[in-house]
C-alpha positions in Angstrom: 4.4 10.6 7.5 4.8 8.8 3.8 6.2 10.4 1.3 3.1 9.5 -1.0 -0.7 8.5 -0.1 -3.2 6.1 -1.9 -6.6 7.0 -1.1 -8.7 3.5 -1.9 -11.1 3.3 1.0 -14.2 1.8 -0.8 -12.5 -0.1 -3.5 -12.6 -3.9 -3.4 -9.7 -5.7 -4.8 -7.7 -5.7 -7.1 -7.8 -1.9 -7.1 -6.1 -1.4 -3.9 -3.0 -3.0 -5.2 -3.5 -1.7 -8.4 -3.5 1.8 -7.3 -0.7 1.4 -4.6 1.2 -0.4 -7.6 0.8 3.0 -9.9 1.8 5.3 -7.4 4.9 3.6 -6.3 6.1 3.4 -9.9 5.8 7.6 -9.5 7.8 7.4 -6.2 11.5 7.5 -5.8 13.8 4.7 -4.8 13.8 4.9 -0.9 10.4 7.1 -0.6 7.5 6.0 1.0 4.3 5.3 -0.2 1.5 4.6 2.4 -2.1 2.8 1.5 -5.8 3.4 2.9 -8.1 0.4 2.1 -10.9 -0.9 3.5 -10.8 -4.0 1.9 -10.0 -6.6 4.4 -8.2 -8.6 1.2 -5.5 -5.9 1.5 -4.3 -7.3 4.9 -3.1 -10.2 2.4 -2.9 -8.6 -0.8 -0.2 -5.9 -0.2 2.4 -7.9 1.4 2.5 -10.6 -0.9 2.8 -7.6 -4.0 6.1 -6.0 -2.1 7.7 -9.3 -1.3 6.8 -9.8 -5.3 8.0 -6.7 -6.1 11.0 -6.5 -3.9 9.4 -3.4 -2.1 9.8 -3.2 2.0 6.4 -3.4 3.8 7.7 -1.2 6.5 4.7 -0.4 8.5 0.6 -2.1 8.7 -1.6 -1.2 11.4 -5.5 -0.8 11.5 -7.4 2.4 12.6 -11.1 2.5 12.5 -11.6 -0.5 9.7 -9.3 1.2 7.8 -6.0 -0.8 6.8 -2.5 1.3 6.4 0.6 0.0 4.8 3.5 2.0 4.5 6.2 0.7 1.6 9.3 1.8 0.6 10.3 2.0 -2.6 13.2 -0.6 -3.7 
């Protein structure tokens, strides 16, 4: 379980990353933050932010159309 969850099922990008990229500024070095989207663009999107970003794409898997991605914090 994340330390943090983004809720942005229904939003089309760039809000995915943009709300993943304002929670994990709340988050601690070393917690977890963890992203719902349904926007297939996310299965792109967020890894390219964290290498970016220097944050550790730790975990994507899809359940149900809906895309997870659990980051830690750098």
């Amino acid at each position: 379980m994340a330390d943090h969850t983004v809720d942005a099922r229904g939003l089309q990008c760039p809000m995915p990353v943009i709300k993943l990229s304002q929670a994990i500024m709340t988050a601690q070095p070393g917690e977890t933050v963890e992203l719902i989207s349904t926007d297939r663009g996310s299965c792109s999107d967020v890894p390219a932010w964290a290498a970016d970003m220097g944050h550790a794409l730790e975990e994507q898997f899809e359940i149900d159309n809906e895309f997870h991605f659990v980051l830690v914090r750098s």
